[in-house]
C-alpha positions in Angstrom: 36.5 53.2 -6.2 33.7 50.8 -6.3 34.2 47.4 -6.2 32.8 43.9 -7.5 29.5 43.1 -5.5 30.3 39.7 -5.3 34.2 40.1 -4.7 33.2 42.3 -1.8 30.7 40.1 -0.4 33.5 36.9 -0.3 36.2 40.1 1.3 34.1 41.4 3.7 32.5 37.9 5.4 36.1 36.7 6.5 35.9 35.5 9.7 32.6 35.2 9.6 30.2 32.5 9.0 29.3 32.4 5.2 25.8 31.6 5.3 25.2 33.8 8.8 26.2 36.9 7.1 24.2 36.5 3.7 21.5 35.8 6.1 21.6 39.1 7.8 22.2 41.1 4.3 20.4 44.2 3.9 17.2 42.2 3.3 15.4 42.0 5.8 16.4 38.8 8.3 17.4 40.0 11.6 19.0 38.0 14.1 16.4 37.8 17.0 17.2 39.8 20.1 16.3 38.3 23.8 15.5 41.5 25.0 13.4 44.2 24.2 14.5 46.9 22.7 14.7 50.6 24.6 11.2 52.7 24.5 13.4 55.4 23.1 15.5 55.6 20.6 18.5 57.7 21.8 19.9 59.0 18.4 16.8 60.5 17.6 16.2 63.1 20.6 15.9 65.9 18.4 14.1 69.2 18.9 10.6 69.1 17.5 11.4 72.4 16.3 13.7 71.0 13.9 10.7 68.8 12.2 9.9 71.1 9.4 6.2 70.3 10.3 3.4 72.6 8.7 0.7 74.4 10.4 -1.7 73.6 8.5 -3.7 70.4 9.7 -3.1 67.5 8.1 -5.0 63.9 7.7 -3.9 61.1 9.7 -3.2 57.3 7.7 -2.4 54.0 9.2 0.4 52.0 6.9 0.8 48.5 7.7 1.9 45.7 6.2 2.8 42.0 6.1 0.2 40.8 9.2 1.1 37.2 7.8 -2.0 36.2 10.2 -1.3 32.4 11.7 -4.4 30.7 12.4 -2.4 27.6 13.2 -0.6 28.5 16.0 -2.8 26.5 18.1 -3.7 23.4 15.7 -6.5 21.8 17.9 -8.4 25.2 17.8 -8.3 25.0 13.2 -11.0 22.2 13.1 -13.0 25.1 14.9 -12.3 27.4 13.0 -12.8 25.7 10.1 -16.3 24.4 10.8 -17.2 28.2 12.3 -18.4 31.5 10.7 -15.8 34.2 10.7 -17.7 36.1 13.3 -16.9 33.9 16.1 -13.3 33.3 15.0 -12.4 35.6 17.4 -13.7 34.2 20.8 -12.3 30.8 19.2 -8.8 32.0 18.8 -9.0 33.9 22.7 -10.0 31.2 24.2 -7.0 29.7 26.7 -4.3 27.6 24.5 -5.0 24.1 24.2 -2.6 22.0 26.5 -0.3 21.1 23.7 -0.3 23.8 21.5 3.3 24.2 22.0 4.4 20.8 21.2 2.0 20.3 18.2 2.6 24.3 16.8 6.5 23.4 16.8 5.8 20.0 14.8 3.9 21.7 12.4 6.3 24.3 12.3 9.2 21.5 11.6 6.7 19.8 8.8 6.8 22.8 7.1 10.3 23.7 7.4 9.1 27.2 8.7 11.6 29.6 9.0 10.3 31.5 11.9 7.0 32.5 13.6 4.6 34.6 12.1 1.5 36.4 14.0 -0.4 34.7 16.5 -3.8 36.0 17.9 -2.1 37.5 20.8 0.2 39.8 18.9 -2.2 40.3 16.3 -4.8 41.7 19.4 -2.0 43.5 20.8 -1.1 45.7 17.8 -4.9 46.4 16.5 -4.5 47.7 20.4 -1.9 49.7 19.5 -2.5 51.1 16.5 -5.6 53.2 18.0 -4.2 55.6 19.9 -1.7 57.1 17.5 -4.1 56.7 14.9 -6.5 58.2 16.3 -8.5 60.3 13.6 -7.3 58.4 10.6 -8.9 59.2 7.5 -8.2 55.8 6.3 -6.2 52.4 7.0 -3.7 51.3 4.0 -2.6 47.6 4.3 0.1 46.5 1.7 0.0 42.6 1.3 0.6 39.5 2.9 -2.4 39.2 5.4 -2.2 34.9 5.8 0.7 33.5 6.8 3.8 31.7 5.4 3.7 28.0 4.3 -0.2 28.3 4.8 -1.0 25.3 2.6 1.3 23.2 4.1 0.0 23.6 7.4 -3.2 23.1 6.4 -2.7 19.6 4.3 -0.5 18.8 7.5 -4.0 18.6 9.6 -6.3 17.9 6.6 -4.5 16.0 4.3 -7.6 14.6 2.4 -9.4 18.2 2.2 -10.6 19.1 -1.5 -9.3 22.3 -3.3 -12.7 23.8 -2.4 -12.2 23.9 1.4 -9.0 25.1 1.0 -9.8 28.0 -0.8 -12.4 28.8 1.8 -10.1 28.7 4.7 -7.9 31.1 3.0 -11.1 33.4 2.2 -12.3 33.1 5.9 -8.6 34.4 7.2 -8.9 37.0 4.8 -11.6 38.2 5.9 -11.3 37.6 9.8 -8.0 39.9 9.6 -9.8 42.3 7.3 -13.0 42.2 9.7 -10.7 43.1 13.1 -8.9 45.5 11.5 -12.9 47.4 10.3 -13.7 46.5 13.8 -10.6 48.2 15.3 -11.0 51.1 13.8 -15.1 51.5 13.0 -16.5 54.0 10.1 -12.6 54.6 8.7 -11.7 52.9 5.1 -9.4 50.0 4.7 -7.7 49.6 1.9 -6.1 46.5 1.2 -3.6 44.9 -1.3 -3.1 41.2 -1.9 0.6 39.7 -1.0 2.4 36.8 -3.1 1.1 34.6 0.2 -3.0 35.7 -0.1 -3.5 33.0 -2.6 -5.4 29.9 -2.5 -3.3 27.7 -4.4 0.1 28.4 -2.6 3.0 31.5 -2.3 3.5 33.4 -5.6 0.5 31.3 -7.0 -3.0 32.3 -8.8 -5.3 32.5 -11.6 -6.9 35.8 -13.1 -10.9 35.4 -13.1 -11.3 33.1 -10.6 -13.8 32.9 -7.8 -11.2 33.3 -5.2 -11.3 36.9 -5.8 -14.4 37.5 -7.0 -15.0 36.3 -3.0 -12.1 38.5 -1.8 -13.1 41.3 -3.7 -16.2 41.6 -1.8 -15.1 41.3 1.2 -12.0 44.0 0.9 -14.5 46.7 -1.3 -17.6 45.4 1.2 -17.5 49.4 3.4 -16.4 51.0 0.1 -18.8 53.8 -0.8 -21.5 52.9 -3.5 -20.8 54.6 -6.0 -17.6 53.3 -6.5 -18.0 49.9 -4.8 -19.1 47.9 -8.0 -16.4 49.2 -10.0 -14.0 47.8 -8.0 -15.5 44.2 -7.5 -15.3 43.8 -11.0 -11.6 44.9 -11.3 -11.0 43.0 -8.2 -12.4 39.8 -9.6 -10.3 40.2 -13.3 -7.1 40.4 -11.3 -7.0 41.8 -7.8 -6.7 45.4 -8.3 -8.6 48.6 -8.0 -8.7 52.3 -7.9 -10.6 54.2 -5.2 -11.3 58.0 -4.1 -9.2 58.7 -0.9 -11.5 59.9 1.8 -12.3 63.7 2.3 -11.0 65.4 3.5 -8.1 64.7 1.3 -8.9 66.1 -1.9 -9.0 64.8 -5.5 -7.3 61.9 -4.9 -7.5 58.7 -6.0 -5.5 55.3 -4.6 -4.7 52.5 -7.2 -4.4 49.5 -5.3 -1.9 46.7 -7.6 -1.6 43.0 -7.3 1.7 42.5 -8.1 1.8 39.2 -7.7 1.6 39.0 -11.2 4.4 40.6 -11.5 6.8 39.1 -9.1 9.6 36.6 -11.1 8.5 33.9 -8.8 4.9 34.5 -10.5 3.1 31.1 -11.7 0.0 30.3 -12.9 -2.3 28.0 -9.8 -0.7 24.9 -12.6 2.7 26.3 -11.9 3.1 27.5 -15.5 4.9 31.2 -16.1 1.8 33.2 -17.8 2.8 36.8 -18.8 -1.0 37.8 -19.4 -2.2 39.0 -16.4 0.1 40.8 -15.8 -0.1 43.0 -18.6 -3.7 43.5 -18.7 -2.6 45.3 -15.5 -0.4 47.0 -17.0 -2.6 48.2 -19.3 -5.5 49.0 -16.7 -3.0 51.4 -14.8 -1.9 53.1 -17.9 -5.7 53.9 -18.3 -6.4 54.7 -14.9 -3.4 57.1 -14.6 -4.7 58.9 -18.2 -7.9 59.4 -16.6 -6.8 60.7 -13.3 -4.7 63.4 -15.6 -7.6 63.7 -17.4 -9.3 65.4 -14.8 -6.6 66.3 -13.2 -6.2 64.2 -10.2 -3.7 63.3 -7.3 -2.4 59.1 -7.4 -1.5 57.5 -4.6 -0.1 53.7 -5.5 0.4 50.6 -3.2 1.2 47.1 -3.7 3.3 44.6 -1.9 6.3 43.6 -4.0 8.4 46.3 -5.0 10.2 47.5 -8.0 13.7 46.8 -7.9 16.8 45.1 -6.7 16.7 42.1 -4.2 20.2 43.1 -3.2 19.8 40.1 -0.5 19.1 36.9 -3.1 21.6 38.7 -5.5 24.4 38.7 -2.7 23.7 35.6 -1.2 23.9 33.7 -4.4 27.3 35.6 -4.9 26.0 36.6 -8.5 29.3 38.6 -10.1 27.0 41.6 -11.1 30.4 43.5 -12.3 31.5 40.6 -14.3 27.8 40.4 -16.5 25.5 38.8 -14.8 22.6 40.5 -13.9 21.1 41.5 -10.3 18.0 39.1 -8.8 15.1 41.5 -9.4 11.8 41.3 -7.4 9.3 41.5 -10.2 9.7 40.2 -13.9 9.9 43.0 -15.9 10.7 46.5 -15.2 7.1 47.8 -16.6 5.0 49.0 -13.5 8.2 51.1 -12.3 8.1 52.3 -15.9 4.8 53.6 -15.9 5.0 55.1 -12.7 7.8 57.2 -13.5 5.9 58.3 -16.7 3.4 59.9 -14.5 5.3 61.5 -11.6 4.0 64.1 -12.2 0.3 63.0 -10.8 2.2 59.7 -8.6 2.4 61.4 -5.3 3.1 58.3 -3.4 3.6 54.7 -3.7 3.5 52.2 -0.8 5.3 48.8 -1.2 6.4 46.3 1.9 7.4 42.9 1.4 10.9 42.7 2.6 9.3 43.6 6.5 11.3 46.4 7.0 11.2 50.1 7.0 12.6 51.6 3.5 12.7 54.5 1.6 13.5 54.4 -1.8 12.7 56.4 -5.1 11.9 55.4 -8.4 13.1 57.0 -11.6 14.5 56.6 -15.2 18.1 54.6 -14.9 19.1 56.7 -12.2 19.2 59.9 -13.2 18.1 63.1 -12.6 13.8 63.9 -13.9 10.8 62.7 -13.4 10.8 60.5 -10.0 8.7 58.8 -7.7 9.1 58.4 -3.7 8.7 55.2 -2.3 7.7 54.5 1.1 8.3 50.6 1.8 6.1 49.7 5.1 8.2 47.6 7.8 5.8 44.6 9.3 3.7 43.2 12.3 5.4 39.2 11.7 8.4 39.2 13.6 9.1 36.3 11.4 12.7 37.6 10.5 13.6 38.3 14.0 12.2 41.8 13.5 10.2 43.4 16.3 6.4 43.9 14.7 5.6 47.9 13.6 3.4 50.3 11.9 3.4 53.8 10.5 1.2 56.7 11.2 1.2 58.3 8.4 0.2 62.7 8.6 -1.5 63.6 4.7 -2.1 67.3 3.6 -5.2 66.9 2.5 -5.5 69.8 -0.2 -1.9 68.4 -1.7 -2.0 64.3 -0.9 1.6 64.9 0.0 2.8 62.8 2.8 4.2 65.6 5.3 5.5 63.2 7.5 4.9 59.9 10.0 6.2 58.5 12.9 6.9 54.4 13.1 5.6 52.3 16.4 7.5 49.7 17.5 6.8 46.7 20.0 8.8 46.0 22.9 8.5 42.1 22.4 7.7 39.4 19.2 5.0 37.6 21.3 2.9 40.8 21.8 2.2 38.9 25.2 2.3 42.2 27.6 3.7 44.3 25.0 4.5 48.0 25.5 4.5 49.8 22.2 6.1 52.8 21.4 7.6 55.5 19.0 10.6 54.5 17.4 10.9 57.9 15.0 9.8 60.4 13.7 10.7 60.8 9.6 10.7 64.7 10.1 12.8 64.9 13.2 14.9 62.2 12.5 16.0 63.7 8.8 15.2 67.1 9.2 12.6 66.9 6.0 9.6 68.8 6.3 8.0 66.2 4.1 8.5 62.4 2.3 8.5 63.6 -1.5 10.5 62.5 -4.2 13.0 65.4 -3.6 13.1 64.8 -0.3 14.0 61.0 -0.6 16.5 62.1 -3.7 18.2 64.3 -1.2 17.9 61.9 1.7 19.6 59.2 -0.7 22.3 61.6 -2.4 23.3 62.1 1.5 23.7 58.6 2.1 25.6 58.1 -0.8 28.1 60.7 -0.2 28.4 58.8 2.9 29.8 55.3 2.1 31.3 54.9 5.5 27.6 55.4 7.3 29.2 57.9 9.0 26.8 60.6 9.4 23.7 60.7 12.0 21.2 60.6 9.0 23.0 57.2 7.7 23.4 55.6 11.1 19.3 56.9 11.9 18.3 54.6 8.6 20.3 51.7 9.7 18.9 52.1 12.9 15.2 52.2 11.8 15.9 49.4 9.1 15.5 46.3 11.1 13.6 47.1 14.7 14.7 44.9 17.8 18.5 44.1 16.2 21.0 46.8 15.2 22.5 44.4 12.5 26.0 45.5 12.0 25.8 44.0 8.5 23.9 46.8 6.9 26.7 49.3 7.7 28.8 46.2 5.9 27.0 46.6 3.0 26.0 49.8 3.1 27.5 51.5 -0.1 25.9 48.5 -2.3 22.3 48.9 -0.6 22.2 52.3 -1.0 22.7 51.9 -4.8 18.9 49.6 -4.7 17.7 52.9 -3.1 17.2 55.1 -6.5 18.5 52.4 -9.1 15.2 50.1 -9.9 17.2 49.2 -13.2 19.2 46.7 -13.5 21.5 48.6 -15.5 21.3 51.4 -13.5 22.2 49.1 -10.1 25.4 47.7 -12.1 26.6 51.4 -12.7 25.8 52.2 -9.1 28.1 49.4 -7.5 30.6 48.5 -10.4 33.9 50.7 -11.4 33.3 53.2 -14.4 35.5 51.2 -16.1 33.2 48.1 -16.0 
């Protein structure tokens, strides 16, 4: 029988520091490892005959997410930056460290109360590196959110603390743009398509205005390569609100990606005055209902990304021992259950969606209170800050290109946080490590019905997620919890989640 979340929680941390464990939960904080971890991942030395892959070629995608880009990690190199065009940011930032870069990065770092280290220019280098080989091809480069990084306005009144709004703003523009720029530059001629994260904002984390000139400025630079036919379009969704829709690249066929900034959404959302403002977000509602009707219309293929996903935040919920089974409802990661709504609505166009945010690799599936219909897979992209102790990754990504399905894609993983003389290398392959010949929503129904058959994390398929989950630390925590996190994976409800984890009686 299933028991109380929170009851289970208090059982199963005896012996164990309180805070430690609710730390590690299931959400994404990994304890970091000293070493690195092994090129190979030994559970997953499976026959590629076993990978269901189909002959037909197929288009190659880069998925990344959550850069969180530092340009403070050396803070006597910022009043460079600040002064200097984006296009010599980069011999700036390659230059050798300044002499106390250490000492004043770490005081920064205490200032701000940061809990880890996001990416500095030398992991940053080394994983654009990366990525080209395995990506060779790629029709296109899909970037999910959370380019700047964490407690970015602190740091930056820390060394400018009588700077106006105005320069503020077009520090975080030039960021924007230098990580949008290197990512163009690594990988010339190919599409990159990016969403915003809760922390590309230039009045703080979870902050910002509809209609402003903030993305008006954005929007220009992520839509700048975009073809132009559909370039304007874009700006002027991008400069309402942050979103757009756009044609995927041929050769994938009849396609079309809408790009969400769920920021909106999130229930940490406020306004740049820190008021709660429900309006933005449902004029986006409203302009993905329309763009889904016209892609049916005309019968058209949706791929959908964002940052923040639908859903539980089993982490915040356990950690704040909330008694789910005794009435109180889950923590959620957006405000209203709407977008996942709509989404499910129109499975039958939704091929795809790509969400990050928590840093770490996730599949999950979206549909109507948990039961059997309509559904959605969900492909949640793992991330390049090894802020949470993680190792940095990416996904290659293989697309049929007369279907849009997502046939399969293989993560790569580095072999250090630093990226300072890191080897990167596969960590799996989705098809040969679950014996799927593609990521679809019945795929990821049956992947998660296996998992929940297997509340022990018994089987190779459960102990290959858990694996996979967190690179660089096998957290024994997720096996813990794994019963209760497998109930986030197809339960975007809250009511669904409580009948997931709570007795029937309940």
């Amino acid at each position: 029988m299933k028991r109380n979340l929170a009851a289970r929680v208090l059982r199963e941390v005896a012996g164990w520091h309180i805070a430690l464990a609710c730390f590690f939960l299931c959400a994404g904080a990994a304890l970091a490892q000293s070493g690195p971890p092994a090129a190979t991942n030994p559970v997953l030395l499976k026959s590629p005959t076993q990978s269901g892959h189909a002959a037909k070629a197929t288009v190659p995608a880069l998925l990344l997410s959550d850069i969180h880009f530092e340009p403070f990690w050396d803070p006597a190199k910022v009043p460079q930056l600040v002064a200097a065009p984006v296009s010599v940011w980069k011999a700036i930032l390659a230059a050798a460290p300044s002499p106390d870069q250490q000492q004043r990065f770490t005081a920064l770092q205490q200032n701000c109360h940061a809990r880890g280290v996001d990416t500095s220019y030398a992991l940053f280098d080394s994983s654009l590196k990366a990525m080209r080989k395995p990506a060779t091809g790629a029709g296109f480069v899909a970037v999910s959110g959370d380019l700047i990084s964490h407690a970015f306005p602190c740091k930056y009144i820390a060394l400018f603390p009588n700077s106006e709004p105005e320069a503020y703003r077009t520090f975080v523009e030039k960021t924007l743009d230098y990580v949008i720029d290197e990512l163009y530059g690594a990988f010339p001629g190919v599409p990159v398509f990016v969403a915003l994260g809760n922390n590309d904002s230039d009045c703080g984390d979870y902050r910002l205005d509809a209609h402003t000139e903030f993305l008006a400025m954005t929007g220009k630079e992520v839509t700048k390569n975009f073809p132009v036919s559909e370039r304007e379009s874009a700006q002027e969704s991008f400069a309402v609100g942050g979103y757009y829709s756009i044609a995927l690249p041929a050769p994938i066929e009849n396609t079309r990606l809408l790009v969400l900034n769920d920021i909106f959404m999130s229930k940490n959302y406020t306004t740049c005055a820190g008021k709660p403002d429900l309006t933005a977000a449902d004029a986006q509602i409203a302009w993905l209902r329309q763009q889904l009707a016209e892609a049916r219309a005309v019968k058209q293929k949706v791929w959908v990304m964002g940052h923040i996903p639908p859903g539980v935040d089993l982490h915040t919920t356990a950690t704040k021992m909330i008694d789910v089974c005794g009435g109180r409802s889950p923590v959620m990661y957006l405000s209203s259950e709407k977008m996942a709504d709509v989404l499910v609505e129109s499975a039958d166009i939704v091929e795809l969606a790509i969400f990050a945010h928590t840093h770490m690799d996730e599949s999950h599936l979206l549909q109507n209170d948990g039961q059997s219909g309509k559904s959605v897979a969900v492909k949640m992209v793992s991330s390049i800050s090894p802020i949470n102790g993680n190792h940095p990754s990416f996904a290659v990504a293989q697309v049929d290109p007369s279907s849009a399905a997502l046939k399969d894609y293989k993560v790569f993983a580095a072999s250090s946080q630093t990226g300072v003389d890191a080897a990167w290398s596969e960590e799996y392959d989705f098809a040969r490590s679950y014996h799927e010949a593609e990521f679809t929503s019945t795929s990821v129904s049956q992947l998660i019905a296996g998992f929940a058959a297997d509340p022990g994390a018994k089987t190779q398929a459960s102990q290959n997620y858990i694996q996979d989950f967190s690179f660089g630390y096998l957290s024994p925590v997720l096996t813990m919890f794994w019963p209760e996190y497998v109930c986030t994976l197809s339960n975007h409800t809250a009511q669904a989640f409580k009948a997931c984890v709570c007795p029937a009686a309940q």
